[in-house]
C-alpha positions in Angstrom: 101.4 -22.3 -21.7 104.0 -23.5 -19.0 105.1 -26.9 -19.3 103.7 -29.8 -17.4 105.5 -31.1 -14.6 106.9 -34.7 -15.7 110.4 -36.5 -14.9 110.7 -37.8 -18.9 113.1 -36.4 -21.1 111.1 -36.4 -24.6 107.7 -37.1 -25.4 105.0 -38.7 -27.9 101.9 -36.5 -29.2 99.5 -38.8 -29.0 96.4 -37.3 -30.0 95.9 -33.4 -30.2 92.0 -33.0 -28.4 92.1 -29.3 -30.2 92.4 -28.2 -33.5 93.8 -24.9 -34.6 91.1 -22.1 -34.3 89.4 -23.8 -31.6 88.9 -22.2 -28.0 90.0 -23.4 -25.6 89.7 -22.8 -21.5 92.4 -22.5 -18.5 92.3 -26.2 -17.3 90.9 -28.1 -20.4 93.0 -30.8 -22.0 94.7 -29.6 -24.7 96.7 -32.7 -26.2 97.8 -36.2 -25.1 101.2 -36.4 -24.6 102.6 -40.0 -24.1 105.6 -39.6 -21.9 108.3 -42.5 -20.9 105.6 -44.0 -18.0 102.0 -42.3 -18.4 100.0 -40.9 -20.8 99.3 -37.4 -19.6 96.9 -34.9 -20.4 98.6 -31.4 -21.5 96.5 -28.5 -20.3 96.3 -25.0 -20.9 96.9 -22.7 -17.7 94.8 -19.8 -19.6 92.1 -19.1 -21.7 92.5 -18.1 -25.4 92.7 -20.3 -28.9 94.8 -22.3 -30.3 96.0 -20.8 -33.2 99.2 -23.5 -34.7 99.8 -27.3 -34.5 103.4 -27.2 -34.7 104.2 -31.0 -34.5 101.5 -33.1 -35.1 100.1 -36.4 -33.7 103.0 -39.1 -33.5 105.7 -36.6 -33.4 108.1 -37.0 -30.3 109.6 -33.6 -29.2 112.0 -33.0 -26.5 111.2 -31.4 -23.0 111.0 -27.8 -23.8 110.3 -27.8 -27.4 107.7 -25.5 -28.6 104.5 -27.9 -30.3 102.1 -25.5 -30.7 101.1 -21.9 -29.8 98.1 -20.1 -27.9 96.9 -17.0 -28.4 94.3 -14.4 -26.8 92.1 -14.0 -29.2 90.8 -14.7 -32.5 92.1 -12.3 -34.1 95.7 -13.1 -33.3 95.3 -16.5 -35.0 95.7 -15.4 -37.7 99.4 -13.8 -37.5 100.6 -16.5 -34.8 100.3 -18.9 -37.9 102.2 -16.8 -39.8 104.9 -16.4 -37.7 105.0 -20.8 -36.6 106.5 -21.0 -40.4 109.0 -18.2 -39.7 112.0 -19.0 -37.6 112.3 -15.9 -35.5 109.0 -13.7 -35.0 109.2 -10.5 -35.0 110.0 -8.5 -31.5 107.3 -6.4 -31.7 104.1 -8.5 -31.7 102.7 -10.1 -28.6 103.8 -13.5 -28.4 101.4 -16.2 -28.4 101.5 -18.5 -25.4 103.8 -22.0 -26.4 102.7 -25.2 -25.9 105.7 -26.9 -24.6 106.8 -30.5 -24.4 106.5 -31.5 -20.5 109.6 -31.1 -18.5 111.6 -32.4 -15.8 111.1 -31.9 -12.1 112.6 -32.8 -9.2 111.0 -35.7 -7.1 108.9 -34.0 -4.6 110.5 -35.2 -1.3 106.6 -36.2 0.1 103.8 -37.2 -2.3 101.0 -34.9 -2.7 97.7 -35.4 -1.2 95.7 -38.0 -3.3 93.3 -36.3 -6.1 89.6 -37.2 -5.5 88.9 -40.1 -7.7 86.7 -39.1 -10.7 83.7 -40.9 -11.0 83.0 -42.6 -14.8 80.7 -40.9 -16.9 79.4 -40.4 -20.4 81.8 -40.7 -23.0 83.6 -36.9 -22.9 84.1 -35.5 -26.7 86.2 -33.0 -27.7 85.6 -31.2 -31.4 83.0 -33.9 -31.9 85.4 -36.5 -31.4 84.9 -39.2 -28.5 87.9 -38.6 -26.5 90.2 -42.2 -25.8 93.3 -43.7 -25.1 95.2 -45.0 -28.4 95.0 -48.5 -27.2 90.9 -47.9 -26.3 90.2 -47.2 -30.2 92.4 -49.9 -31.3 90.3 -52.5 -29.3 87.3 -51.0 -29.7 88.2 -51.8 -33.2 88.8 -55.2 -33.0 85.5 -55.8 -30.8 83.2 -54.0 -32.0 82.5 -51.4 -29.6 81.0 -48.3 -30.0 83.1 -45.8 -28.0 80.1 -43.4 -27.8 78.2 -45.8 -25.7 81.2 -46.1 -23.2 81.4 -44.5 -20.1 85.7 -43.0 -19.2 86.9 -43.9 -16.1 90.6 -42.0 -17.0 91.4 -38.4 -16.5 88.6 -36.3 -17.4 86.5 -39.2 -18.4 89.2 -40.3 -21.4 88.4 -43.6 -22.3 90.4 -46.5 -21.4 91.2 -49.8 -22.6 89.7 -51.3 -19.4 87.0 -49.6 -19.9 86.1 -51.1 -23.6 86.9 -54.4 -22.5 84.1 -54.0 -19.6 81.2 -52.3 -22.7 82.0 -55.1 -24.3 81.6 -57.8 -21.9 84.7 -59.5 -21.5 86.7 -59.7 -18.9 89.5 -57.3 -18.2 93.0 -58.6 -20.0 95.7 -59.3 -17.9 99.3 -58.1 -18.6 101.9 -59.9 -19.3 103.1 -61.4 -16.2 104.7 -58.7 -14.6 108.2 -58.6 -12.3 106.8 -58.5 -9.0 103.6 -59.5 -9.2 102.0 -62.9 -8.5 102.3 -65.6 -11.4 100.0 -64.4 -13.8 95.8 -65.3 -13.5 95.2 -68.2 -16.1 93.2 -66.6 -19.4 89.4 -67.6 -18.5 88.0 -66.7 -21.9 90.0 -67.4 -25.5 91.2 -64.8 -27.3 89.3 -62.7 -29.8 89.7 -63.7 -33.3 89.9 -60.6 -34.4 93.1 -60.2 -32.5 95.6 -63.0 -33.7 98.4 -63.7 -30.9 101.7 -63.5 -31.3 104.2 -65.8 -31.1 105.2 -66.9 -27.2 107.8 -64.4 -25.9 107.2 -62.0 -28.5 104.2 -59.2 -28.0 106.3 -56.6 -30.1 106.4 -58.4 -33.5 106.7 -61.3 -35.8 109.8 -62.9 -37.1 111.4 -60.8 -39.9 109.6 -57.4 -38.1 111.9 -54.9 -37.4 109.9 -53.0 -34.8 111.4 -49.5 -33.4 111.5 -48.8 -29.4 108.4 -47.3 -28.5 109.0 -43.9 -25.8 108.7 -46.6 -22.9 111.6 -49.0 -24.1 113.6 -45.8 -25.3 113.9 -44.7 -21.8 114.3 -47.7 -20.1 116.8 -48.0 -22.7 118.7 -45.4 -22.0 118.4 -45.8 -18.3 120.0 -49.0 -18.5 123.2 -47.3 -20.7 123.4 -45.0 -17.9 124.3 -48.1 -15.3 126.9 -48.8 -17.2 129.1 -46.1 -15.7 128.2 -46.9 -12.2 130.5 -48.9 -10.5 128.8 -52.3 -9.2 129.5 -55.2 -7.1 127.5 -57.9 -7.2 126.3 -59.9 -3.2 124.2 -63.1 -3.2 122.6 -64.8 -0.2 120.7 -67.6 0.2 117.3 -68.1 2.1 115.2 -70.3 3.5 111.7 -69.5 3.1 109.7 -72.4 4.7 108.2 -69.9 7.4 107.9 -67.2 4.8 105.8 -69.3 2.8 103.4 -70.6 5.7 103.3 -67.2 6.6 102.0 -66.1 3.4 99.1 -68.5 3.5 97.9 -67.0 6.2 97.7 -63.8 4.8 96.9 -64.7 1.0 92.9 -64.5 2.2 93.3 -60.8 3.4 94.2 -60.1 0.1 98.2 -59.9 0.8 100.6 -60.4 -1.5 104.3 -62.6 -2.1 105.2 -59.2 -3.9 103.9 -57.4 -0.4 105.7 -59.2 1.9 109.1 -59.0 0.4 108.5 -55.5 -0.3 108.1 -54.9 3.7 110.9 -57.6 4.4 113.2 -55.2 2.7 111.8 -52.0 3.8 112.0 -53.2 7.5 115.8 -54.6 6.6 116.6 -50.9 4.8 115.7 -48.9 7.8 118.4 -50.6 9.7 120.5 -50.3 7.0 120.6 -46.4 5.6 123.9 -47.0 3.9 122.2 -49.5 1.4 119.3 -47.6 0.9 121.6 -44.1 0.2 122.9 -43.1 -3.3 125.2 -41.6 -5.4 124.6 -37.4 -6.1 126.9 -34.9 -7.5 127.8 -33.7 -3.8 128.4 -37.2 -2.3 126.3 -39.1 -0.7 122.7 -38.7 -0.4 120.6 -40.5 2.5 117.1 -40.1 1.9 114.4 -39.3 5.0 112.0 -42.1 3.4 112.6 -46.0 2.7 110.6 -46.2 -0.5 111.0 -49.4 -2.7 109.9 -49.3 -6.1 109.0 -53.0 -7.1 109.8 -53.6 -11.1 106.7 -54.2 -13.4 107.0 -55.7 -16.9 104.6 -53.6 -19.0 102.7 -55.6 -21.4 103.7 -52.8 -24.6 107.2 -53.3 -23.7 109.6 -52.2 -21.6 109.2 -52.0 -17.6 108.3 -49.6 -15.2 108.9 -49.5 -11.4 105.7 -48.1 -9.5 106.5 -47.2 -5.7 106.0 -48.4 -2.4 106.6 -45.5 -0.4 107.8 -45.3 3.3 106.9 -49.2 3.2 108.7 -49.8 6.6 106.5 -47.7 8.4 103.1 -48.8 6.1 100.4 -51.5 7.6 101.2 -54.8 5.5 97.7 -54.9 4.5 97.4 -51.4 3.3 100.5 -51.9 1.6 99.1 -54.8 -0.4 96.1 -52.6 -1.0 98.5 -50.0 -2.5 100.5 -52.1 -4.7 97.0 -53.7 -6.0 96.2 -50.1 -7.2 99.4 -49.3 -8.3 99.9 -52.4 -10.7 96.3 -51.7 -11.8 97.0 -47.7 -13.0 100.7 -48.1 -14.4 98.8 -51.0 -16.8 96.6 -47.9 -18.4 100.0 -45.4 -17.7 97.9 -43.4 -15.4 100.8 -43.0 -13.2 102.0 -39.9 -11.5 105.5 -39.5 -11.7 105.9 -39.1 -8.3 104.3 -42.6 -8.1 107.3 -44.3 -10.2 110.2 -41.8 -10.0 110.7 -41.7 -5.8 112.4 -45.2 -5.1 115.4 -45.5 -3.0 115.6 -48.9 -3.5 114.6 -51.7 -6.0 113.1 -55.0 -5.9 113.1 -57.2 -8.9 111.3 -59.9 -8.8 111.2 -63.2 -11.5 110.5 -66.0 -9.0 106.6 -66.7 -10.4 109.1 -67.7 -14.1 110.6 -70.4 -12.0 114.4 -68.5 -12.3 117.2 -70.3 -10.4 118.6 -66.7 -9.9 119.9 -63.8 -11.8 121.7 -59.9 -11.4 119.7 -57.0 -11.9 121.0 -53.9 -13.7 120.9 -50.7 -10.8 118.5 -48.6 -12.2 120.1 -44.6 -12.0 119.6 -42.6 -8.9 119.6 -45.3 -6.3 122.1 -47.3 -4.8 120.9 -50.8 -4.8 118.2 -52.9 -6.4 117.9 -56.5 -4.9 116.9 -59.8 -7.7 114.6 -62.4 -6.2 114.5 -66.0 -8.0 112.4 -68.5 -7.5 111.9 -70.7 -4.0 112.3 -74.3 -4.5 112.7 -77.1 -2.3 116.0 -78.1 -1.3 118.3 -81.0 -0.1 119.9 -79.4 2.9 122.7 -80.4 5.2 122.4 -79.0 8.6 125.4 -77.9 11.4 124.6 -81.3 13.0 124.9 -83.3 10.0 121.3 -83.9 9.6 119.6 -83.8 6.1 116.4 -82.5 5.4 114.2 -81.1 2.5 113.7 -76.7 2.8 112.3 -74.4 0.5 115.0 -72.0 -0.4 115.5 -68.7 -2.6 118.2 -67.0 -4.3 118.2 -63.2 -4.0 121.0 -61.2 -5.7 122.2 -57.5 -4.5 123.9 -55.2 -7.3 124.9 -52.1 -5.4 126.8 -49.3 -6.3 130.3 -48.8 -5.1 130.6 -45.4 -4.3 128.6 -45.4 -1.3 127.9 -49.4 -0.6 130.6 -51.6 0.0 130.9 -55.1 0.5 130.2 -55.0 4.5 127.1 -53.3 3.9 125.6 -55.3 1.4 126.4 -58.7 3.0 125.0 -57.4 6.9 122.0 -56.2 5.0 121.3 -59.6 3.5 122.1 -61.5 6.5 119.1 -59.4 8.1 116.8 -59.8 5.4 117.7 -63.7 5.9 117.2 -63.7 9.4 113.9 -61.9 9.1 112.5 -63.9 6.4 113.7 -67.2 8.0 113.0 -66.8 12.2 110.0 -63.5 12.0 107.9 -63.4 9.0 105.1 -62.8 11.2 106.5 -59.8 12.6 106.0 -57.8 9.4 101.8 -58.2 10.0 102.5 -56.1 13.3 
């Protein structure tokens, strides 16, 4: 089977949908594969059987290794099998088809044409099994559900945890307030007992766990290691926000965002600025056709992921706002594409809804600047005149990378952002 498109460098088998022997058609899912953003669904580009599990559920393989093999027919099964235990087969046979770990591709330069959205239905089962996401049984579990009875809303009908949580009549959870969102919507209902809480500040584990990095945290983990041999400088600018904020009163109603209308603050500031939106690539300096900003999102498993605003300085405000909504919503069940969290040219991290005086973001690899927003809070201001007077004011914090920023750059482009936020915020509704 040729691999699945995907920008992750391993993978987690999270559930195997077929079991050796079983047939199995071109285009039916063939094994959940949890990857370092999404859970994706591994198919099989032909028709046949699969005839050997090589790794089994909860293994993690690297892109390109072989995790179980497809033959033609039935009666190949048989002697695939055979050969799965033996390290080289022999040259002769016909080679089943291998079922490969997902591999990297480049970021497509323009995303592809939305896929129609697939309407719910009946719980889909696969080898009399009812097909669902890891965390989907787990809470079915704890509330009682019957998983038969629910209706998918994922790929292929798979059952998600949303999904459980409406069959069951509660209200869906929210994550973990998330960098760059709005401050977190206040719990309505208590928790189940069924599911004790754990401690504030810690959704991983208890004191004394030890509690290994699940594939989300190992990549960001690794991502962050990677910074470390950039070269950064570090740029801060104060803003008023005063307008910015009676601005975005105005606009809350329409269903707009804080998170939306920094997003398109920077994306307007970017296009004015290609040199901080350009990176770092092995043949110099790359300036990309698109201001995309990827807007960081703490996942509520662990780790963080950074879904995409793309072209956001030439996108309506409100149908940016509209995006983001959706965006947020699917990288909460990792229904992600990668294009969807993998395109950025810029980042915006943002921990103003903790109340954070201000802080320096690590420059995620690939891009050439990622920009920290703290928190607004009024402020004891002198003016030129000598006046005193009480403004709402923010810290934000550039990190950019050397190589193809420099000082210049980074402070005009904040001075923009500043003078955008602080004289036009209504210009970014136009």
């Amino acid at each position: 089977m040729p691999a699945l498109s995907s920008t992750m460098t391993e993978g987690k088998i999270v559930e195997w949908l077929k079991q050796p022997g079983d047939k199995v058609g071109r285009g039916e899912s063939v094994l959940v594969v949890e990857s370092d953003k999404a859970d994706m669904d591994v198919e099989s580009f032909q028709d046949g059987y699969l005839a050997a599990v090589l790794m089994p559920s909860g293994s993690t393989a690297p892109v390109g290794e072989t995790i179980g093999l497809i033959v033609e027919t039935e009666a190949e099964i048989a002697d695939a099998q055979a050969k799965a235990t033996s390290a080289a087969p022999a040259a002769s046979a016909p080679a089943p088809a291998a079922v490969q770990a997902p591999a990297p591709t480049p970021a497509p330069t323009q995303a592809p044409a939305a896929p129609a959205p697939v309407a719910a239905s009946a719980a889909p089962v696969a080898n009399g099994r009812v097909v669902a996401s890891p965390r989907a049984k787990k809470l079915a579990s704890q509330m009682g559900v019957d998983l038969s009875t629910v209706r998918g809303s994922g790929p292929h009908g798979r059952i998600q945890a949303e999904d459980v949580e409406q069959a069951g009549g509660q209200p869906i959870s929210v994550p973990r307030v998330a960098e760059g969102t709005e401050a977190a919507v206040a719990a309505s209902a208590a928790p189940s007992a069924a599911a004790p809480s754990a401690p504030a500040g810690n959704s991983f584990g208890r004191p004394g766990d030890t509690v290994a990095f699940n594939t989300l945290q190992g990549a960001v983990n690794r991502n962050m290691e990677a910074s470390l041999a950039v070269p950064c400088f570090r740029v801060g600018y104060t803003i008023t926000t005063d307008k910015l904020d009676a601005f975005s009163k105005l606009v809350k109603p329409k269903g707009v965002t804080m998170t939306a209308l920094l997003a398109k603050a920077v994306a307007v500031t970017l296009a004015r600025h290609p040199q901080v939106n350009a990176a770092t690539t092995a043949a110099g300096m790359t300036y990309p056709t698109e201001v995309n900003v990827a807007i960081a999102v703490a996942m509520e498993d662990g780790g963080l992921i950074t879904p995409v605003l793309r072209n956001a300085d030439r996108t309506d405000l409100y149908e940016m706002s509209r995006q983001w909504k959706d965006l947020v919503k699917r990288s909460r069940s990792k229904q992600l594409q990668p294009e969807e969290y993998s395109t950025g040219t810029f980042t915006l991290s943002n921990l103003g809804m903790f109340g954070v005086d201000r802080f320096d973001a690590i420059l995620p690899p690939g891009t050439g600047a990622i920009l920290a927003v703290a928190a607004s809070r009024p402020t004891v201001v002198a003016g030129k005149d000598g006046s005193i007077a009480v403004k709402r004011q923010m810290q934000v914090n550039l990190t950019a990378d050397h190589r193809v920023i420099y000082g210049a750059d980074g402070a005009a482009f904040l001075k923009d952002l500043a003078e955008l936020i602080e004289h036009r915020p209504e210009s970014l509704a136009l």
